[in-house]
Residue, then its C-alpha position, 0 to 999 in steps of 0.5 A: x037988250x042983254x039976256x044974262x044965264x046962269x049956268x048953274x041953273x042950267x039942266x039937262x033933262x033929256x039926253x042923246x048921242x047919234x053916229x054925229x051928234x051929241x044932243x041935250x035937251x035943257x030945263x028952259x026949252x032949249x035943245x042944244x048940241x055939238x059934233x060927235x068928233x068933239x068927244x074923241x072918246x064918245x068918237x071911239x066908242x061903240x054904240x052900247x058904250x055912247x047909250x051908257x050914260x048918267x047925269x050928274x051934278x042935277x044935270x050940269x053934265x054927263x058921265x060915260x062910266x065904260x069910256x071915262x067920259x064927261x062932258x058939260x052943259x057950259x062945255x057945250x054952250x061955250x064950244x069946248x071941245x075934249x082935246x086928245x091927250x098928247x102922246x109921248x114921243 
């Protein structure tokens, strides 16, 4: 049996970050999440900062304001991790 999801319809309606996960409850039951180190920004943040969060896109993401963060729901799913940007030198 093949089982095919739409992305799009996809939305998150409960959200957390702890000191090692970043966790999101979805529309369709599911709760889903990745290893804090996969946002080194939300890594390197404080926690106020990491509790400041919005949805966005009805849902299909994430925004941190105070770090610049976002991160998505496909991003989750799929494993897509933030790469650190490469320094100069």
């Amino acid at each position: 049996m093949t089982t095919v999801v739409n992305i799009a319809e996809l939305r998150i309606i409960n959200f957390r970050v702890t000191d090692e996960e970043i966790v999101a409850c979805l529309a369709d039951g599911r709760t889903i999440s990745v290893p804090l180190a996969w946002s080194w920004r939300l890594s390197e943040a404080t926690p106020a900062q990491r509790s400041k969060f919005e949805l966005i896109g009805d849902g299909q993401g994430v925004h941190w304001p105070d770090i610049d963060e976002d991160i998505s729901i496909e991003g989750m799913l799929y494993g897509i991790p933030a790469r650190r940007p490469k320094q100069a030198g």
